[in-house]
C-alpha positions in Angstrom: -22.5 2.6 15.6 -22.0 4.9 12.5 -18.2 5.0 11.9 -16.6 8.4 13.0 -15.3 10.5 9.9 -17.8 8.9 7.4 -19.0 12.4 6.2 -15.7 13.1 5.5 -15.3 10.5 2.4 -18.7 11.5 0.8 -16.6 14.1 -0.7 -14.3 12.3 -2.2 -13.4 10.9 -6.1 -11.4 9.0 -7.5 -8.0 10.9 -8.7 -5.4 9.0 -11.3 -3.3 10.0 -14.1 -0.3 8.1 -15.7 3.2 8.9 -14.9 5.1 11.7 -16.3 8.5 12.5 -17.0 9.9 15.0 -14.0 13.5 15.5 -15.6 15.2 15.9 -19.2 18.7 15.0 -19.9 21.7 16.4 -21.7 25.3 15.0 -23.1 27.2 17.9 -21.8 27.7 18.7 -17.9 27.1 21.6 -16.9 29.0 23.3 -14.5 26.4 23.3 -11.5 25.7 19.8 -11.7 25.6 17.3 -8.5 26.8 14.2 -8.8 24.3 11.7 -6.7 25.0 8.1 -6.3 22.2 8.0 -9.1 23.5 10.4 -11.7 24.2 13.6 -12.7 21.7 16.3 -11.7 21.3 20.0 -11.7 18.1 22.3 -10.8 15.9 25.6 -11.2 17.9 28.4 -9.5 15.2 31.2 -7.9 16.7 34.2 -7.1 15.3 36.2 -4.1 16.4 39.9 -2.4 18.1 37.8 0.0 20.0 35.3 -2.2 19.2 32.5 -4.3 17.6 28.6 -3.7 18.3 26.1 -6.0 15.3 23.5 -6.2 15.9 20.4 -7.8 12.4 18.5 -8.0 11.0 15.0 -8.5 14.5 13.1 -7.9 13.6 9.8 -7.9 15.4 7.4 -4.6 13.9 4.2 -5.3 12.5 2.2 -8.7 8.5 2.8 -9.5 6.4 0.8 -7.4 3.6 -0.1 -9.9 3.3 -3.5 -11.6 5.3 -6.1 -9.7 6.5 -3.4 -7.4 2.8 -2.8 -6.1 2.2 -3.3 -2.5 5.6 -4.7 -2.2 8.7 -2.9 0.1 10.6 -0.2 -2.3 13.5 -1.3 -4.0 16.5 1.3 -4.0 17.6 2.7 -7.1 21.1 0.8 -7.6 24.0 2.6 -9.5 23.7 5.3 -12.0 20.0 5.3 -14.0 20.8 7.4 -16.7 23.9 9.0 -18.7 24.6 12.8 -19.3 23.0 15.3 -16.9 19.0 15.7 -15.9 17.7 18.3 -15.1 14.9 18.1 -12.1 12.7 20.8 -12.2 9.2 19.4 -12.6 7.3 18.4 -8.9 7.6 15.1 -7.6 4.2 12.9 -8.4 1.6 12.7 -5.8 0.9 9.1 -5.0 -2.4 7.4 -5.6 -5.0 8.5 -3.1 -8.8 10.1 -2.9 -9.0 13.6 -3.1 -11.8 16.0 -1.7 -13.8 16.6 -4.6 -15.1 19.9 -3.5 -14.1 23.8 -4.8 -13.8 25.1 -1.5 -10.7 26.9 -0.4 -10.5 25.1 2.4 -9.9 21.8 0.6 -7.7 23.1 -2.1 -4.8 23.4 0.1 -4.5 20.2 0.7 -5.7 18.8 -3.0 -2.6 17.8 -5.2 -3.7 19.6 -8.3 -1.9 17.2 -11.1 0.7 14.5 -11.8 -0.7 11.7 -9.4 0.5 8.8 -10.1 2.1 5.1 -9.0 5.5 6.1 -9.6 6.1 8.5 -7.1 8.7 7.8 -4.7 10.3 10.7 -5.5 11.8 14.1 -3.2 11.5 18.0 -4.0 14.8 19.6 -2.5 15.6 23.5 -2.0 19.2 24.3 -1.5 19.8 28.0 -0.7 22.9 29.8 -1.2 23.3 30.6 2.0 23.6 27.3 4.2 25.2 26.6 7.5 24.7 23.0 6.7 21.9 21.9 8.2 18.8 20.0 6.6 15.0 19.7 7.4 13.1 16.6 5.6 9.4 17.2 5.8 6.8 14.2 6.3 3.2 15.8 5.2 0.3 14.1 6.8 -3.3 13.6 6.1 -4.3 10.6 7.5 -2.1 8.5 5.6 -5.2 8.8 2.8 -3.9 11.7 0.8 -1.3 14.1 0.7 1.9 15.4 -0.8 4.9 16.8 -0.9 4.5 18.3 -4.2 1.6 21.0 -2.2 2.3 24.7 -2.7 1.2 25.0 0.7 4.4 23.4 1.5 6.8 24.8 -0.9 10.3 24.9 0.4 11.7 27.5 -1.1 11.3 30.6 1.4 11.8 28.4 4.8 15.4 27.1 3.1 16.1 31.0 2.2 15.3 32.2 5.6 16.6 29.1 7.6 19.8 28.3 5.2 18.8 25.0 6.3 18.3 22.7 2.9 15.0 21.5 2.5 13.5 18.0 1.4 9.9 17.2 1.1 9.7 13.1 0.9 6.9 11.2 -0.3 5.6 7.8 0.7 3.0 5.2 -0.5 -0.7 6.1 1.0 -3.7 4.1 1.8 -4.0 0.1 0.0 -0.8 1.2 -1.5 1.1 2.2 1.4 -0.4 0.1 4.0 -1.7 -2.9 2.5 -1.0 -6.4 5.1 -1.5 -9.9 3.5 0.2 -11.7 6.4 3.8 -12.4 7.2 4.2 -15.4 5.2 3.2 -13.2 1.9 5.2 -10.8 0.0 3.0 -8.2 1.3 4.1 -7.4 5.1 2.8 -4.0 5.8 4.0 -0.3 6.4 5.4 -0.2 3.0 4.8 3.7 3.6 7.3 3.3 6.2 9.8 2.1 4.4 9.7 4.2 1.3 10.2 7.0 3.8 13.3 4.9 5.5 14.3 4.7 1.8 14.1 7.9 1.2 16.0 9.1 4.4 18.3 6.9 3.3 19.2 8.4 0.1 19.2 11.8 1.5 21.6 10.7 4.3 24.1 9.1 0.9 24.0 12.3 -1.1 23.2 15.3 1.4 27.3 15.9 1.8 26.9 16.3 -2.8 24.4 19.3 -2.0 26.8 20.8 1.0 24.7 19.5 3.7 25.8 17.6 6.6 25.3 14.3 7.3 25.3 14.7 11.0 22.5 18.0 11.0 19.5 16.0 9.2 15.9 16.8 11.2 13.2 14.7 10.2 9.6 16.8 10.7 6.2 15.6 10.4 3.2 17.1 10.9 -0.3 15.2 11.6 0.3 12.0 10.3 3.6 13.0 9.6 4.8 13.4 12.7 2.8 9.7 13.6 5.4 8.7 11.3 8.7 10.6 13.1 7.6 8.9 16.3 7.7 5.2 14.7 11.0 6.0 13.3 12.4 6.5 16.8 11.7 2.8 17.1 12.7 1.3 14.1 16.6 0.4 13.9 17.1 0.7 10.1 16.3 4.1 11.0 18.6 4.7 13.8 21.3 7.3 12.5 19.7 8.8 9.2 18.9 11.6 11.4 19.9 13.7 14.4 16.8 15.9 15.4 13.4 15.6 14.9 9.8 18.0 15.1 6.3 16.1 16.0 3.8 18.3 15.3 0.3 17.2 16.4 0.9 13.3 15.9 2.1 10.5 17.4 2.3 6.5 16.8 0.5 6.0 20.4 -2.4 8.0 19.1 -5.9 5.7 18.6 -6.2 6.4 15.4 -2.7 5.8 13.9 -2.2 1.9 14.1 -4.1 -1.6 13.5 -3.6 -4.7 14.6 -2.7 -7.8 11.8 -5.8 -9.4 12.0 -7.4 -5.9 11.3 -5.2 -4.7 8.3 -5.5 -8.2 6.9 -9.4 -8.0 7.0 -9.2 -4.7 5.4 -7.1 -5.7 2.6 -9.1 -8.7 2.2 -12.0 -7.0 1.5 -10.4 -5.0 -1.1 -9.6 -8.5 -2.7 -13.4 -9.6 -2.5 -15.1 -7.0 -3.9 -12.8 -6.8 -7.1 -13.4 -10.8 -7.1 -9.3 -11.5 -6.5 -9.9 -14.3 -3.2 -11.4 -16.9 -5.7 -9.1 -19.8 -5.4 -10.3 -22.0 -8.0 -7.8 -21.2 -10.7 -6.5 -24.1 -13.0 -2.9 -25.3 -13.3 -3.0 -23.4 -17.0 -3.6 -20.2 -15.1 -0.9 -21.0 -12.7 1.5 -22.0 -15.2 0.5 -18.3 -17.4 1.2 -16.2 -13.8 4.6 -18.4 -13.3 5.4 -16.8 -17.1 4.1 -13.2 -16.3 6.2 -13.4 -12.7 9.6 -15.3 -14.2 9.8 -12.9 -16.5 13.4 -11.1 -16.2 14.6 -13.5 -12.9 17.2 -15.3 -13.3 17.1 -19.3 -13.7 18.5 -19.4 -9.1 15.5 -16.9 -8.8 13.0 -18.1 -10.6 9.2 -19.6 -9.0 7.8 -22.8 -9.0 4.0 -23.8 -9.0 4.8 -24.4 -5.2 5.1 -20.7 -4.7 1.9 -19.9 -6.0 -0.7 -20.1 -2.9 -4.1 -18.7 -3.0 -2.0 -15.5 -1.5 0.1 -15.3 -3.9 -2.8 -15.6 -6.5 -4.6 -13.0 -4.4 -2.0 -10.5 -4.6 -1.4 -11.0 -8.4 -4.3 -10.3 -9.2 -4.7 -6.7 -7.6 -1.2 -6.0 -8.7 -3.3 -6.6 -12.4 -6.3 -4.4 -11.5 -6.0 -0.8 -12.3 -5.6 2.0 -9.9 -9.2 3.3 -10.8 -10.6 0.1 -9.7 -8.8 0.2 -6.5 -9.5 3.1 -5.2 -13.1 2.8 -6.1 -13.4 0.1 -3.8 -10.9 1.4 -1.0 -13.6 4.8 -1.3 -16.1 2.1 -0.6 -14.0 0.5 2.4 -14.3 3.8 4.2 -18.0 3.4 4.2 -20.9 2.0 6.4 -22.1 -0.5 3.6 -18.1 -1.8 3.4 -17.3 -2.4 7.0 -17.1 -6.4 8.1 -18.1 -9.5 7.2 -18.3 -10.2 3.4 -21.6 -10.9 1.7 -21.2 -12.8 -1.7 -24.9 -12.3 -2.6 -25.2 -8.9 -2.7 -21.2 -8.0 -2.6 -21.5 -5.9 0.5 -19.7 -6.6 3.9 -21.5 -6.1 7.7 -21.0 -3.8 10.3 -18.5 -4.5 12.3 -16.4 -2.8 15.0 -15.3 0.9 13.7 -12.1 2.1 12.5 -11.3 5.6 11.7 -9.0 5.3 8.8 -8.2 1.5 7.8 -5.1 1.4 6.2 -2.8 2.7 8.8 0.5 1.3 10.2 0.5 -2.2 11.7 1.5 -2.5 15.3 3.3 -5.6 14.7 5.2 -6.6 11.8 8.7 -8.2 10.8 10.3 -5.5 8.2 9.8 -1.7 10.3 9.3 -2.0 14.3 10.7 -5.9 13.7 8.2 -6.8 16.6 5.4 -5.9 18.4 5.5 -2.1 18.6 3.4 -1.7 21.8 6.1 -4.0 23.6 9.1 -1.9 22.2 7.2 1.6 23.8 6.3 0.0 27.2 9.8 -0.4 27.6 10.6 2.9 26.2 13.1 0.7 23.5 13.4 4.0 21.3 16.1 3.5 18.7 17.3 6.9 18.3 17.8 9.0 21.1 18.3 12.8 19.5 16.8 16.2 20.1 12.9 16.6 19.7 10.3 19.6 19.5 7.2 18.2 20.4 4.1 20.0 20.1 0.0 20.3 19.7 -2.4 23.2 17.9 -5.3 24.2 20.3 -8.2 23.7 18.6 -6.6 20.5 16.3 -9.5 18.5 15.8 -12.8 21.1 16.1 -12.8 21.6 12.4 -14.3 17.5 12.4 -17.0 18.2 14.2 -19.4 19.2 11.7 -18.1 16.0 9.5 -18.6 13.4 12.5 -20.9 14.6 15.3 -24.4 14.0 13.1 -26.1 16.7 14.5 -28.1 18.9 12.6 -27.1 22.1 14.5 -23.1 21.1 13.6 -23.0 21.1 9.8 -20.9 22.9 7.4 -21.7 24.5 3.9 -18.8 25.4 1.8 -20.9 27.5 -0.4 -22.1 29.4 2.0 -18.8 29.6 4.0 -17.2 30.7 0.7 -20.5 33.5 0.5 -20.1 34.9 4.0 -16.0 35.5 3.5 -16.6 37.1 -0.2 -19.1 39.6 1.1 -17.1 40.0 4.4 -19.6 39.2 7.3 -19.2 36.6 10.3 -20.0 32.9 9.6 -23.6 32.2 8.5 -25.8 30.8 12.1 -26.1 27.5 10.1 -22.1 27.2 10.4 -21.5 28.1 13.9 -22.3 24.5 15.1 -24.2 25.7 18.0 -24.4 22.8 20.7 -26.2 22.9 23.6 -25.7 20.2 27.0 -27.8 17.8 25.7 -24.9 17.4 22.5 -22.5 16.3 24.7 -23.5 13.1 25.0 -24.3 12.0 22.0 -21.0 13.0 20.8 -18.9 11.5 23.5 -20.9 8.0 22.0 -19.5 8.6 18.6 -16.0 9.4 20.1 -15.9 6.3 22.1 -17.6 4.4 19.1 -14.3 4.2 17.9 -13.0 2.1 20.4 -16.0 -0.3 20.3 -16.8 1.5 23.9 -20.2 1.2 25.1 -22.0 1.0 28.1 -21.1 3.9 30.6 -18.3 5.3 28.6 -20.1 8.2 27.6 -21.7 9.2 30.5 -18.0 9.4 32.1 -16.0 11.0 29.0 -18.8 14.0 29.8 -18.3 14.3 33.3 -14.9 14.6 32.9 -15.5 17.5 30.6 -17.8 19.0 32.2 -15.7 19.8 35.4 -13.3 21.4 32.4 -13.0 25.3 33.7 -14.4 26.8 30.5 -13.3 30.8 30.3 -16.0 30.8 27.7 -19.8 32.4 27.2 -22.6 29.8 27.9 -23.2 29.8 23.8 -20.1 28.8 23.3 -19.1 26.2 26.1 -20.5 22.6 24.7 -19.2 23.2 21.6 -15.6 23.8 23.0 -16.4 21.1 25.5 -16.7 18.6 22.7 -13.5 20.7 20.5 -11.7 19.8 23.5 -12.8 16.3 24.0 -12.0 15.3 20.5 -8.7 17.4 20.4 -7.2 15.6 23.5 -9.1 11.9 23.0 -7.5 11.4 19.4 -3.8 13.4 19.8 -3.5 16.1 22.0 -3.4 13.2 25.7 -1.2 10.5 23.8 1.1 13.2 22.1 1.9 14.8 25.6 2.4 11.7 27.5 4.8 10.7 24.6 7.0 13.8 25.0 7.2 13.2 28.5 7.9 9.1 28.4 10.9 10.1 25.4 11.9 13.1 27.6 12.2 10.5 30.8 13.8 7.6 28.5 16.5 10.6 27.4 17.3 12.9 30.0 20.7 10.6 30.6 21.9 11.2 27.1 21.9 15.2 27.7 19.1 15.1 24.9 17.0 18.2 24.4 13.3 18.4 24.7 11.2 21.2 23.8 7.2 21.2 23.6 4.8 24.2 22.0 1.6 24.7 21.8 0.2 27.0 18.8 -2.8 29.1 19.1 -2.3 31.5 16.1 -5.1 31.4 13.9 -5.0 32.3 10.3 -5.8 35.6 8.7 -6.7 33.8 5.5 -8.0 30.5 6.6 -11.2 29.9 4.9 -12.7 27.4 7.6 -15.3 29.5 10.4 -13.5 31.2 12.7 -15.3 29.3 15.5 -12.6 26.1 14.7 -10.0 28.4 16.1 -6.5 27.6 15.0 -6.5 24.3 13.2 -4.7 20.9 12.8 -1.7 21.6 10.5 -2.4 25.5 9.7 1.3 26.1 11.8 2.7 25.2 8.1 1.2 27.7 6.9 4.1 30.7 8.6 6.9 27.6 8.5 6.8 27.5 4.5 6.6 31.1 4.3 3.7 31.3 2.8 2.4 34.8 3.7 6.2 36.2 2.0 5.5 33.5 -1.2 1.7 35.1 -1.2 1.4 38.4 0.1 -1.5 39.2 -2.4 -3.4 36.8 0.0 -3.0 39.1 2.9 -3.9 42.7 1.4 -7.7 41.9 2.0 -7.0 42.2 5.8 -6.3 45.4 6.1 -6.7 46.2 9.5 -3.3 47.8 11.5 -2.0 45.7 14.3 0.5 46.8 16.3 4.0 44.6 16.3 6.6 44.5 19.4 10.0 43.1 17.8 11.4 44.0 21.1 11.3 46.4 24.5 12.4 49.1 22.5 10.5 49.1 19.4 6.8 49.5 18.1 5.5 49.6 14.8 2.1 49.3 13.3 1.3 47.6 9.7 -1.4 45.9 7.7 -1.7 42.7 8.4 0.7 41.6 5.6 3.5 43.0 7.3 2.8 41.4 10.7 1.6 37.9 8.9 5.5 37.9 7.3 7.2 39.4 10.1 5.8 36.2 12.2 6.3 33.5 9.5 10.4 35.0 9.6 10.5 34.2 12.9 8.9 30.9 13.0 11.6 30.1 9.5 14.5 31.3 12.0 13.6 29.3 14.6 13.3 26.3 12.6 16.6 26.9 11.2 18.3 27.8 14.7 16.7 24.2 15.6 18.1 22.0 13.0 21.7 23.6 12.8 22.1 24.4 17.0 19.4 22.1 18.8 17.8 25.4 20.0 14.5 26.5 18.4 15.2 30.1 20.7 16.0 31.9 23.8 12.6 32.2 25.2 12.2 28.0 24.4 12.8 26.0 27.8 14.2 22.2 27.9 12.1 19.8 29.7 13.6 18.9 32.9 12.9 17.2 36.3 11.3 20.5 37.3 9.9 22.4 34.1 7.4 20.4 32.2 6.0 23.5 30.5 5.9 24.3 26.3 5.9 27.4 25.0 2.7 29.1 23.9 3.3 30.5 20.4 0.3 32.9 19.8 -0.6 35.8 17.2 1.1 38.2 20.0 4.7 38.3 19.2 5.4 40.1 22.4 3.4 38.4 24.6 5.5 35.2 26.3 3.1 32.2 27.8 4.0 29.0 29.1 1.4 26.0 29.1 1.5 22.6 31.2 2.7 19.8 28.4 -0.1 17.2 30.6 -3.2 18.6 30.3 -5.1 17.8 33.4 -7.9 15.5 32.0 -5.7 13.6 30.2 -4.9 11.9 33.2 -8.6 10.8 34.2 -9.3 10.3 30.5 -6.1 8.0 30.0 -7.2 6.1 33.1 -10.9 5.4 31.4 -9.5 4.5 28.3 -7.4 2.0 30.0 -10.4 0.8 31.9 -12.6 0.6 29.4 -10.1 -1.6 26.9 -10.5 -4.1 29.8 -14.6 -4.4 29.7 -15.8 -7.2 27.4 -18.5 -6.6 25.4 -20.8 -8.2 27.9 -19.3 -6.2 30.6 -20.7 -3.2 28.3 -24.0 -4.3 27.8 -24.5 -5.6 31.0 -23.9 -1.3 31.8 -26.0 -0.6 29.4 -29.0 -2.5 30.8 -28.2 -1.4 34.3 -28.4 2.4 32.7 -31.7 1.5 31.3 -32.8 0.3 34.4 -31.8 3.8 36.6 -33.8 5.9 33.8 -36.9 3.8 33.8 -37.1 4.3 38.1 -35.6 7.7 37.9 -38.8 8.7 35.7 -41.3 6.5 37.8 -40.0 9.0 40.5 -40.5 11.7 38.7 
């Protein structure tokens, strides 16, 4: 079976650049300097109608981890680094990653544009003026392949004006770098990405108090794999108390995607090691005695290694901390691909097929330095951590955008040039980027969907039924196509997500916590993807950063009046601009009302024994909808998965002949 988000990487290049200098430093303290436990600091001071943010960008909270520091836990920066004053007012570095090596508007959102780089544990911070104390650090997401916090999609700067909560984008390790597992006996122990983030909470939780935040009014929100990372905090005790509140939008740790097993991340990092010829053992005592040198360097004489300590591991790990970032990434590019999957071929340096993974450097379930322990144990028993207020919540159409990248089906495809055409000259999306589907699609698709779990046999046949009792409100055109939007949607994060929000709300409700659940179906006036996607994973950013008030020249092209109800008594109509920032203020004020009160709003309802509804938050701002957090299927669709992780691969094929055998005698009847 063809691995599930392959299209996806044949866009991608490599992206690298050496580390810059984000700060400059002066003798003489200036008067609106902050004293952190690392120095002297000040910022950029923007000044708005409103009142003023201070941004302070690329602070640095733990040492660079390139060199020795690669693929190793982050080390805390220690004491002051530097004497005088710095100023902080160039963007954090992006981390290494692959980018999407494609003009398309679509992509460039999401694309760092410059400064990537190893050294980039660093934070962007917006302090406004006006602050009741309160302060929101963002997780970004993207698959835990690329991404950054350094993204003006993501620009703090409005949402801490119009919240007067401070705001923090943090960065982590991605990919090899982030997520790289050599076993527990080796230095490398996996979800190093993890921890720079605990790091990083960490530092923000020692110096908020400097800034005039509060220690005790610190929400932690991630989006997409973001928020998977908010929901393994909640079980992680070095986390417990570095924040009070949290937001999980569209992600979760449970999801299928979002963890491996040891044996899995070790194989995947191994083959990294192969393919840059790093597993040859046969190294001399010379060689030994020359990485002993390289490794000793700076330790003190009690700290210092022995030719003991150098295993074929060690040697193994020394060697890609040696091999440059270009090299790396060429091969992890490689990982992601059909040719790169499995066993390890030394004759023509290519691997086999084996069972498919979406993403392969992900979180480990089990490991001895995050979740300390096996972290499917810890949920079963509902062991979170932290117990603290939560808004969970899902986009409708998450997923549909992937279907032209995974389904392989010549009437799903997507053309950027032509996408990028049709919007210019202001007609509906080209017929050859409408992904028309018909009922015979929706098999084939639910084969690739349950590909990723190594399911065979009947699974597909079942995952359609299921869907095709779903009571579509849709035209006949339309209907397999948002059959299959659906079944990816709810089979990758939409099922575990809810049934997550529900478990924490049930492992809660006895500490008086709050829990709140949404579900967005706004789509964008300028989002460049076909309309047919509907709204899309992570476009709720776009209102939370404020980006139609940062970029209101984006918005003049849609000109069309729409009529706004602020409230019973009043109604207005505007151009679209108008209505796209009055909408993005009042998704900023609730996010502000959340982190300083616990209460998003008035028209937001707790969970409880008897209300397990989220609030729908649509392009209407008058209109008020409640949805059912547990979508019906998920129930029959949990219970297949379930049933289906069970089956051994005989127990599959042994379905699949029995298949093969009811076709064959219904066609002799025929």
């Amino acid at each position: 079976m063809i691995l599930i988000f392959l299209l996806l990487i044949s866009f991608f290049h490599i992206s690298f650049c050496k580390k810059s200098s984000s700060a400059s430093t002066t003798t003489e303290r200036p008067a609106d300097a902050i004293s952190t436990t690392i120095g002297d600091i000040t910022g950029h001071k923007l000044t708005f109608a409103e009142g003023s943010v201070t941004e302070y960008l690329g602070i640095p909270f733990a040492y660079p981890p390139y060199g020795k520091g690669r693929f190793l836990p982050p080390e805390p920066l220690n004491g002051k680094q530097w004497e005088g004053t710095r100023k902080f007012s160039t963007i954090a570095n992006s981390c290494m990653q692959v980018f999407i090596n494609d003009s398309f508007e679509g992509y460039e959102f999401t694309n760092p544009k410059k400064n990537i780089s190893e050294d980039c544990l660093q934070l962007n911070m917006w302090v406004p003026q006006n602050k009741d104390g309160s302060t929101v650090v963002f997780l970004f997401g993207d698959s835990f392949l690329f991404g950054s916090p350094s993204l003006d999609f993501n620009n703090g700067s409005v949402l801490a004006l119009k919240s007067k909560a401070i705001i923090v984008n943090l960065n982590y390790r991605l990919s090899i770098f982030g997520f790289a597992y050599f076993g527990e006996d080796s230095w490398v122990k996996g979800n190093m990405g993890l921890l720079d983030q605990q790091v990083g909470l960490k530092w923000i939780h020692d110096n908020i108090e400097k800034f005039g935040g509060e220690k005790e009014k610190i929400t932690l929100y991630g989006s997409s794999a973001g928020a998977t990372s908010v929901t393994a905090h909640l079980f992680s005790k070095n986390s417990t108390g570095l924040f009070k509140r949290a937001i999980v939008s569209s992600g979760a740790i449970t999801n299928l995607w979002t963890t491996s097993n040891q044996e899995e991340a070790y194989n995947h990092s191994m083959n990294v090691a192969r393919v840059l010829k790093c597993s040859d053992d046969k190294r001399s005592e010379d060689e030994d005695k020359r990485i002993l040198e390289v490794m000793n360097k700076g330790r003190n004489e009690n700290n210092k290694m022995t030719l003991n300590d150098i295993n074929n591991i060690t040697r193994i790990i020394l060697c890609l901390q040696n091999k440059t970032t270009e090299e790396i990434l060429t091969v992890v590019n490689g990982i992601y691909n059909e040719t790169f999957h499995g066993e390890y071929n030394e004759t023509d340096n290519t691997f086999s097929i084996q069972a498919p993974q979406i993403y392969p450097f992900v979180p480990i379930d089990n490991d001895t330095v995050f979740f300390e322990g096996l972290f499917w144990d810890k949920y079963s028993k509902k062991e979170f951590k932290s117990k603290i207020d939560v808004i969970f919540g899902r986009t409708q159409d998450d997923l549909a955008y992937l279907m032209p990248f995974t389904l392989l089906n010549p009437k799903c495809t997507f053309n950027s040039t032509l996408q990028e055409k049709t919007r210019k000259e202001g007609k509906k999306d080209d017929k050859h980027n409408r992904c028309l589907l018909n009922e015979a699609d929706l098999e084939p698709a639910a084969e690739l969907i349950g590909g990723v779990m190594s399911f065979s046999g009947n699974f597909s046949n079942r995952l359609v039924e299921i869907y095709n009792k779903t009571n579509e409100h849709v035209e006949d055109e339309r209907r397999p196509r948002s059959q299959v939007a659906k079944m990816m949607s709810e089979f990758f994060i939409h099922c575990n997500l809810s049934q997550f929000a529900d478990d924490y709300y049930k492992a809660t409700k006895d500490n008086n916590k709050k829990v709140y659940f949404y579900e967005y179906r706004k789509r964008s006036v300028i989002n460049p993807w076909p309309k047919w996607m509907g709204p899309m994973h992570t476009w709720e950013l776009e209102p939370i950063f404020g980006y139609p008030i940062r970029h209101p020249e984006l918005y003049k092209r849609n000109t069309q009046q729409k009529t706004i109800e602020t409230n019973a008594q009043t109604t207005t109509t505007a151009p679209n601009v108008t209505y796209e920032q009055l909408f993005s203020n009042i998704t900023m004020l609730q996010i502000g009302n959340f982190s300083n009160l616990g209460v998003p709003g008035k028209d937001w309802h707790k969970l409880n024994g008897t209300n397990k509804l989220g609030l729908v938050i649509s392009g209407n701002l008058n209109e008020l909808k409640y949805t059912d957090i547990i979508i019906e299927r998920c129930g029959k669709l949990t219970k297949l998965i379930d049933e289906y992780k069970k089956k051994t691969k005989e127990d599959m094929k042994k379905e699949e002949e029995d298949l093969k055998k009811q076709k064959e005698q219904k066609k002799k009847k025929n």
